[in-house]
PDB file of N, CA, C and O in Angstrom:
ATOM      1  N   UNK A   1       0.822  -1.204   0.000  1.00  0.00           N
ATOM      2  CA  UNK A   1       0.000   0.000   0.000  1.00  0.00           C
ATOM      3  C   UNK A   1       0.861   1.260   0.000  1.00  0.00           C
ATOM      4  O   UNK A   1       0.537   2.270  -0.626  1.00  0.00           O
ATOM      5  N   UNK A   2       1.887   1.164   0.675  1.00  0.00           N
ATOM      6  CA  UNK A   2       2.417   2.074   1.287  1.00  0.00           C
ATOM      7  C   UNK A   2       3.184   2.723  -0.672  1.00  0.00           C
ATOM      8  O   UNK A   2       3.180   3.897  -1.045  1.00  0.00           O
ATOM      9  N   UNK A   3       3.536   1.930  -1.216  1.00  0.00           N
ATOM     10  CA  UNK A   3       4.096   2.518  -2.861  1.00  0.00           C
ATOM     11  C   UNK A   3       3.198   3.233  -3.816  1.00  0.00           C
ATOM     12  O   UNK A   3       3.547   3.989  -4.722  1.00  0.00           O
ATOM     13  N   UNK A   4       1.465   2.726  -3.330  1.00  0.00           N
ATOM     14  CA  UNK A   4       0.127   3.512  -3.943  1.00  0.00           C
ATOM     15  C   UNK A   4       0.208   5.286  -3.891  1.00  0.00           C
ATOM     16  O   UNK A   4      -0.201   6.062  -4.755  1.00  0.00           O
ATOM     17  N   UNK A   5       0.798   5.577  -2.734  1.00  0.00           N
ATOM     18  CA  UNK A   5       0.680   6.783  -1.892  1.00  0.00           C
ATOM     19  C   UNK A   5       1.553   7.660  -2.745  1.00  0.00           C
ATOM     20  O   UNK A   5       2.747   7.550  -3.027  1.00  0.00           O
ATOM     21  N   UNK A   6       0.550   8.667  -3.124  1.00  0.00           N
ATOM     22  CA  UNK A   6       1.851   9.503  -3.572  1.00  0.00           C
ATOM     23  C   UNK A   6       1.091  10.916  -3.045  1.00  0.00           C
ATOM     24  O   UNK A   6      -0.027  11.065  -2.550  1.00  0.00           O
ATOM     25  N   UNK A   7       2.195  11.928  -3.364  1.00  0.00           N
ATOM     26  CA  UNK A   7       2.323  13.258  -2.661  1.00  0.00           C
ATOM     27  C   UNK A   7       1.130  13.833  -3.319  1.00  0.00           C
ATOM     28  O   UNK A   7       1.249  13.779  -4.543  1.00  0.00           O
ATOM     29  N   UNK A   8      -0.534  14.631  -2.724  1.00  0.00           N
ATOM     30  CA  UNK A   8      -1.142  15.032  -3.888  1.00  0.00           C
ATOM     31  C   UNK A   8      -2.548  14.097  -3.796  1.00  0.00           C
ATOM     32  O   UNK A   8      -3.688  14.408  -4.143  1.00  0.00           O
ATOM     33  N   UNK A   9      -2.084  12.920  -3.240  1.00  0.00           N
ATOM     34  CA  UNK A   9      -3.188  12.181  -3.224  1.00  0.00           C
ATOM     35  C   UNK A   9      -4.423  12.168  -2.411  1.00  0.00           C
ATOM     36  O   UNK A   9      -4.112  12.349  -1.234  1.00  0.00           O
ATOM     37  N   UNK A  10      -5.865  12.010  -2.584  1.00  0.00           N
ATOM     38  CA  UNK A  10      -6.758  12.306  -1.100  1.00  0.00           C
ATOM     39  C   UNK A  10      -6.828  10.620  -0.864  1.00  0.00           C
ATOM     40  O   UNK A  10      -6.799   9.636  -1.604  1.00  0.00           O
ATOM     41  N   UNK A  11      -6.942  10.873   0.665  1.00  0.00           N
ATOM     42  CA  UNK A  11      -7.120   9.566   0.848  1.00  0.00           C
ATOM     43  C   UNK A  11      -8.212   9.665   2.193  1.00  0.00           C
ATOM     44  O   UNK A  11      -8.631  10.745   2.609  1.00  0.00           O
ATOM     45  N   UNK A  12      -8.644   8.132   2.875  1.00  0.00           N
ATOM     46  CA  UNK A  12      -9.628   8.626   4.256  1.00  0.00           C
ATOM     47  C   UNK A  12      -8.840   8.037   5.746  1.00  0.00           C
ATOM     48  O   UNK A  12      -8.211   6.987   5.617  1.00  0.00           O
ATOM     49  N   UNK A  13      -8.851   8.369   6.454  1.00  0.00           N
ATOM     50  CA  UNK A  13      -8.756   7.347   7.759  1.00  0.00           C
ATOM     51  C   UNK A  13     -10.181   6.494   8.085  1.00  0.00           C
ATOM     52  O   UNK A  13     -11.246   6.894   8.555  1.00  0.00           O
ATOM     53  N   UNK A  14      -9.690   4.947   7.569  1.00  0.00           N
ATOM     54  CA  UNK A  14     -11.163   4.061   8.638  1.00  0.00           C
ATOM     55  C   UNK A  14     -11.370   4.103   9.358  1.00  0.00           C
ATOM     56  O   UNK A  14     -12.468   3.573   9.532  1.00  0.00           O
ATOM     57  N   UNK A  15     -10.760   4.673  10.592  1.00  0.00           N
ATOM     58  CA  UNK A  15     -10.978   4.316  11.717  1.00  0.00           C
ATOM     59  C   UNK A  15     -10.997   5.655  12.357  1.00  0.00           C
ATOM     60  O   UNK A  15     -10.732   5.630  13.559  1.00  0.00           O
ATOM     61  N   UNK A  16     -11.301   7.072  11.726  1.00  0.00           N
ATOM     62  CA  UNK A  16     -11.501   8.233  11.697  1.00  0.00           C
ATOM     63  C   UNK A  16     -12.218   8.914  10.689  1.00  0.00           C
ATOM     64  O   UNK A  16     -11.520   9.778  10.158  1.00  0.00           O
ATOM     65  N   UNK A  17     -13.363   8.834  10.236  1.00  0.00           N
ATOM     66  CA  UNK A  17     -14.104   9.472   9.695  1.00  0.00           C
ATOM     67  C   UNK A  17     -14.056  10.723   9.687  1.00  0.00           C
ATOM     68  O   UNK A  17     -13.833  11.376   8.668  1.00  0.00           O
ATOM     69  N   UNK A  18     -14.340  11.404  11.272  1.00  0.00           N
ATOM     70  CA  UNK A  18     -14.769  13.055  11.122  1.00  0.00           C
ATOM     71  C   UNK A  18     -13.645  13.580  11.018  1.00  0.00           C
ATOM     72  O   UNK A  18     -13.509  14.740  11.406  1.00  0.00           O
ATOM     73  N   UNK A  19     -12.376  12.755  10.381  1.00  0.00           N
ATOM     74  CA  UNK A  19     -11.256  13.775  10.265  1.00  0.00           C
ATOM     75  C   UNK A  19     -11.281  14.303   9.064  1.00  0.00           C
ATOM     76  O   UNK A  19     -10.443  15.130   8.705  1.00  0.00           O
ATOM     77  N   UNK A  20     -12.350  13.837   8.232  1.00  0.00           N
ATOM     78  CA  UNK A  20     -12.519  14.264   6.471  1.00  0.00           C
ATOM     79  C   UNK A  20     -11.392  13.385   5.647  1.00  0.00           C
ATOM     80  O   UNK A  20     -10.724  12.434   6.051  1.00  0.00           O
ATOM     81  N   UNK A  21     -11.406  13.994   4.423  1.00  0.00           N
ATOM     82  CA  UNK A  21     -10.526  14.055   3.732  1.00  0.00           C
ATOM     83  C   UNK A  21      -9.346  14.035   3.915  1.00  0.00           C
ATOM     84  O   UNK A  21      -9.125  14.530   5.020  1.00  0.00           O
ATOM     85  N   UNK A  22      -8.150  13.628   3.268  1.00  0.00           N
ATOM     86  CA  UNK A  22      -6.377  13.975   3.944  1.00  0.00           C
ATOM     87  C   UNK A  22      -5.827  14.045   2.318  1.00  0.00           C
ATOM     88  O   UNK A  22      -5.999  13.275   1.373  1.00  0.00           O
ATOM     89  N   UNK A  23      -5.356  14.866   2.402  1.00  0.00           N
ATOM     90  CA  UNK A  23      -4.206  14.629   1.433  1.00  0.00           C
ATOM     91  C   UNK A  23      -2.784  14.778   1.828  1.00  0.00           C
ATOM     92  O   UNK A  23      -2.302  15.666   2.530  1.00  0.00           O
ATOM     93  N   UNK A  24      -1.951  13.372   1.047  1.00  0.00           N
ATOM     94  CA  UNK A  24      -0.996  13.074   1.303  1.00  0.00           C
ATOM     95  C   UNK A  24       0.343  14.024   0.913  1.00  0.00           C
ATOM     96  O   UNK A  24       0.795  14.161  -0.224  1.00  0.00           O
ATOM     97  N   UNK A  25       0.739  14.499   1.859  1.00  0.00           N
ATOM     98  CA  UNK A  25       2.249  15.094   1.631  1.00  0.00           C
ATOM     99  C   UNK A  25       3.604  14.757   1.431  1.00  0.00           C
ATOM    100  O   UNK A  25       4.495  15.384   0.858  1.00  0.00           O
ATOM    101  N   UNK A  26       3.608  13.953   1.848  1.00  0.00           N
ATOM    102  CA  UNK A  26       4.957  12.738   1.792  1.00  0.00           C
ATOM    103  C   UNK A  26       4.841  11.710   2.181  1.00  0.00           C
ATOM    104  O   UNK A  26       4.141  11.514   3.174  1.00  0.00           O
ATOM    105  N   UNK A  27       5.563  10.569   1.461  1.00  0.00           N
ATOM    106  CA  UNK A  27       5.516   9.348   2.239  1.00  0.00           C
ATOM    107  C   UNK A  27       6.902   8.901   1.870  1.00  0.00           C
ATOM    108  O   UNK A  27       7.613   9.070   0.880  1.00  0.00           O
ATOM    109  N   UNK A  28       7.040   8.252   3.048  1.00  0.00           N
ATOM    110  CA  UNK A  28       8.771   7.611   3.590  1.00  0.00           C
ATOM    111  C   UNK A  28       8.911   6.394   4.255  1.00  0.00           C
ATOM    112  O   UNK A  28       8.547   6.231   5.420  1.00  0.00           O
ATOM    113  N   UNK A  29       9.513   5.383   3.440  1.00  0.00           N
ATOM    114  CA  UNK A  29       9.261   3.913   4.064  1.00  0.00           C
ATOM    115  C   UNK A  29       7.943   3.842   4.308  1.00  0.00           C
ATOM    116  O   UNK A  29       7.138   4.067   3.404  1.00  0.00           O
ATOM    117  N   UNK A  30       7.585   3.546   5.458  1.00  0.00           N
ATOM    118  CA  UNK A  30       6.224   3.085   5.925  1.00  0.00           C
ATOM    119  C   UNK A  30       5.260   4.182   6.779  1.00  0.00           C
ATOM    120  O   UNK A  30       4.344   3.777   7.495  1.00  0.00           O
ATOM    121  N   UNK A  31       5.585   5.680   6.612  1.00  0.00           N
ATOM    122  CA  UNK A  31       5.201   6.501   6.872  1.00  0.00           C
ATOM    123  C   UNK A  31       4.898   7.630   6.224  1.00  0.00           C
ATOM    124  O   UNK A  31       5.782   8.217   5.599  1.00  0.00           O
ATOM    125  N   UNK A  32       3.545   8.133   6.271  1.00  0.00           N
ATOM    126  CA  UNK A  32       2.772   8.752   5.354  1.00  0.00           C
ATOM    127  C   UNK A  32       2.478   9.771   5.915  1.00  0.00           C
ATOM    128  O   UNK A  32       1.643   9.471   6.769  1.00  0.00           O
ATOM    129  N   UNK A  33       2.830  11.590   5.949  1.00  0.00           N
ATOM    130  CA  UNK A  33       2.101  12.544   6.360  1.00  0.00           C
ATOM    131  C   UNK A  33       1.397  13.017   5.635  1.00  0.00           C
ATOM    132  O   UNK A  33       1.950  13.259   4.562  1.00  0.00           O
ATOM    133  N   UNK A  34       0.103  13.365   5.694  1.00  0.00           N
ATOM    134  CA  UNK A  34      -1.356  13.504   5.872  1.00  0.00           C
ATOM    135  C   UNK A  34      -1.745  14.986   6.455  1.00  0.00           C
ATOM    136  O   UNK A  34      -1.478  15.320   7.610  1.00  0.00           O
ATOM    137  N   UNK A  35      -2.357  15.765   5.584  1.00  0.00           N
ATOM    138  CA  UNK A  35      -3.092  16.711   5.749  1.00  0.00           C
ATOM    139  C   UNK A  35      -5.017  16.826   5.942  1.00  0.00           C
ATOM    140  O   UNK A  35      -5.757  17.263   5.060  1.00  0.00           O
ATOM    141  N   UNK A  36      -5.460  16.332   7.249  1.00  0.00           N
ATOM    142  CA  UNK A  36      -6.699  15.857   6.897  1.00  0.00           C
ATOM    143  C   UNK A  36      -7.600  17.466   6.779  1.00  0.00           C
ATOM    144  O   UNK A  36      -7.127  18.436   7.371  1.00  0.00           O
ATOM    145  N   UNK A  37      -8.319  17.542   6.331  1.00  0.00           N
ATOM    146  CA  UNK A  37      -9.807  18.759   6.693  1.00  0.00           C
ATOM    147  C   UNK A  37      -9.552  19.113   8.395  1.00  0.00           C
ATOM    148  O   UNK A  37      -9.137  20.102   9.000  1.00  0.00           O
ATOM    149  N   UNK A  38      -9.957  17.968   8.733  1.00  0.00           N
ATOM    150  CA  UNK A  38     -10.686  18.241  10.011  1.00  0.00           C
ATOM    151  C   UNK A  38      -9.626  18.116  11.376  1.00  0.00           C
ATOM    152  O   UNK A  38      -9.871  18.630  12.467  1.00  0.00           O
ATOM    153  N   UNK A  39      -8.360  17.289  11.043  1.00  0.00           N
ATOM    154  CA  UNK A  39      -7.672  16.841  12.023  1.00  0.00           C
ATOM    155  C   UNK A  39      -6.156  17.615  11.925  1.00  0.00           C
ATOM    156  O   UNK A  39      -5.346  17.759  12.841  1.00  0.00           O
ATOM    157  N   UNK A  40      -6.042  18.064  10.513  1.00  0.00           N
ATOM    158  CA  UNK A  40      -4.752  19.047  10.413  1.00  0.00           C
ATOM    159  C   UNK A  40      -3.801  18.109  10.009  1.00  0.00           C
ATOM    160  O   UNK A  40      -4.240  17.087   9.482  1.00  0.00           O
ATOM    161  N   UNK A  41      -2.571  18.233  10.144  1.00  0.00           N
ATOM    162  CA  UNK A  41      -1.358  17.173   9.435  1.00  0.00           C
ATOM    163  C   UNK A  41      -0.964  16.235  10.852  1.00  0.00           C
ATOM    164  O   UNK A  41      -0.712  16.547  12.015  1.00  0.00           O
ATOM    165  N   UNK A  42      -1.073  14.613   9.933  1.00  0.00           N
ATOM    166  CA  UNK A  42      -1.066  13.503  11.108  1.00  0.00           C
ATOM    167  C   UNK A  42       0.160  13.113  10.578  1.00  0.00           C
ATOM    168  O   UNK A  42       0.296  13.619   9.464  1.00  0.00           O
ATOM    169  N   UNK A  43       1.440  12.189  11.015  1.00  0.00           N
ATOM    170  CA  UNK A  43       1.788  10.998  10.355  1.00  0.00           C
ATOM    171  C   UNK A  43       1.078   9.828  10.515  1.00  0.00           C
ATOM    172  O   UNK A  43       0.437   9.664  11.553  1.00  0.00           O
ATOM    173  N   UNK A  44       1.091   8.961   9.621  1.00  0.00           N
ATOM    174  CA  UNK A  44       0.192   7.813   9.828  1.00  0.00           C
ATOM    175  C   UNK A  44       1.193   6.353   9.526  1.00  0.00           C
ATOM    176  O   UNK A  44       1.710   5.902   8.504  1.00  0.00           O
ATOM    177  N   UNK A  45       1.169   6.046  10.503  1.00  0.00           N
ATOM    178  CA  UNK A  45       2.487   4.725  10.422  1.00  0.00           C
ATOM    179  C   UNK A  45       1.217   3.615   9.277  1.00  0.00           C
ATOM    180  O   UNK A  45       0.054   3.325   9.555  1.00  0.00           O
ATOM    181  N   UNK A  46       2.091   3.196   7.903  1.00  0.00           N
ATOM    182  CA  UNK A  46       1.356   2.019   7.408  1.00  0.00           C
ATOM    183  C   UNK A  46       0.964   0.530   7.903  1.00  0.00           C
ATOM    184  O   UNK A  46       0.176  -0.303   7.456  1.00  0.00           O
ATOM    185  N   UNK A  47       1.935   0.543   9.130  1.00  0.00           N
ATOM    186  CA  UNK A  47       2.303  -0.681   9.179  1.00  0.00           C
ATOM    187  C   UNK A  47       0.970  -0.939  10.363  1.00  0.00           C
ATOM    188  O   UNK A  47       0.382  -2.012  10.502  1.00  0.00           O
ATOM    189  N   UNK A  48       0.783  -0.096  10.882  1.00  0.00           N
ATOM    190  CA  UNK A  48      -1.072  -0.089  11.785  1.00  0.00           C
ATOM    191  C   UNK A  48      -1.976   0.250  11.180  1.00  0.00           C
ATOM    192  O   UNK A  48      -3.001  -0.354  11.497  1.00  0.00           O
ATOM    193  N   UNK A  49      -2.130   1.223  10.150  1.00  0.00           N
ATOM    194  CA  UNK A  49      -3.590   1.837   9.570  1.00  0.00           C
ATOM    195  C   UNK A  49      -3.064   2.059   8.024  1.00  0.00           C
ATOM    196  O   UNK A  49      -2.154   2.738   7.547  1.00  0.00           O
ATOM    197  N   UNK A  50      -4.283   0.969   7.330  1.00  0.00           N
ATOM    198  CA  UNK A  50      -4.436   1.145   6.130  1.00  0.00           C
ATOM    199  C   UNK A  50      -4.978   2.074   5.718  1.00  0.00           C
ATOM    200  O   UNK A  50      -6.208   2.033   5.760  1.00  0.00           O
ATOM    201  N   UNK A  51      -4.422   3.113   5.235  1.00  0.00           N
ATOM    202  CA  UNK A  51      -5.208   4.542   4.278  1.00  0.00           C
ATOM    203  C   UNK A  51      -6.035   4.089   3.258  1.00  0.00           C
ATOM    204  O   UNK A  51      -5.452   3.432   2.395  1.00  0.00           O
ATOM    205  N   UNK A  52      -7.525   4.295   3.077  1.00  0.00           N
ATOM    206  CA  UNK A  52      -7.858   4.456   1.773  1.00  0.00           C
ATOM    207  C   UNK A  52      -8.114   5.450   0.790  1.00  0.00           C
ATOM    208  O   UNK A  52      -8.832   6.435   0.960  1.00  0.00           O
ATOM    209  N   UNK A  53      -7.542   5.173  -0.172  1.00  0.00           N
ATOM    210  CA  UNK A  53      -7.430   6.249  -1.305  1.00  0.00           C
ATOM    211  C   UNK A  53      -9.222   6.272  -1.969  1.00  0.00           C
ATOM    212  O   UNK A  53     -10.026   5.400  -2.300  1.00  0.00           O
ATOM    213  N   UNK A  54      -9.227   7.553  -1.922  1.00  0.00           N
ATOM    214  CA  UNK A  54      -9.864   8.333  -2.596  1.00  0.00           C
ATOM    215  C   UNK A  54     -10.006   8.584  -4.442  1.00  0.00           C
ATOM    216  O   UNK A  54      -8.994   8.976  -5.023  1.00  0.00           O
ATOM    217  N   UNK A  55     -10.908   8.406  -5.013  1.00  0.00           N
ATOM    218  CA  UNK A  55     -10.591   8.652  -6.336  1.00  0.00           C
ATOM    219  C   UNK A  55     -11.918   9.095  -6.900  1.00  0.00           C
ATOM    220  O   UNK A  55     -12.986   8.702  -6.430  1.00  0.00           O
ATOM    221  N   UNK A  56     -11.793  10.197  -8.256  1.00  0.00           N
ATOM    222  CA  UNK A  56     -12.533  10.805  -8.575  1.00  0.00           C
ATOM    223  C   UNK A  56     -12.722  12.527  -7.982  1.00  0.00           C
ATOM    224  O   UNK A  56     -13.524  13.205  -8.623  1.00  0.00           O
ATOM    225  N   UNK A  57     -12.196  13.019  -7.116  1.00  0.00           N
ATOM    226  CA  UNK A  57     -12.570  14.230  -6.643  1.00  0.00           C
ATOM    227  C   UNK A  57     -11.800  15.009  -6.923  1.00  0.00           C
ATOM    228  O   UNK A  57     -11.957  16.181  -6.584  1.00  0.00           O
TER     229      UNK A  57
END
């Protein structure tokens, strides 16, 4: 998953909904920072939480 990710991309947190939307800012090895709507910029370790990508918007 973690090679899907590119800089630019929207993606969601499952296990965080009301954080909105995120788009991805960088990703490094197995770590992905994330700009969500609602939650502001997270890192998100891959290796615990699968991001799903977003497509069409």
């Amino acid at each position: 998953m973690a090679a899907l990710l590119e800089p630019g991309m929207m993606v969601r947190h499952p296990a965080q909904p009301d954080w909105g939307l995120g788009q991805v800012q960088s990703n490094i090895g197995n770590r992905v920072t994330v700009n969500f709507e609602h939650a502001g910029k997270r890192v998100i370790d891959l290796t615990q939480i699968h991001l799903e990508p977003v497509f069409g918007i």
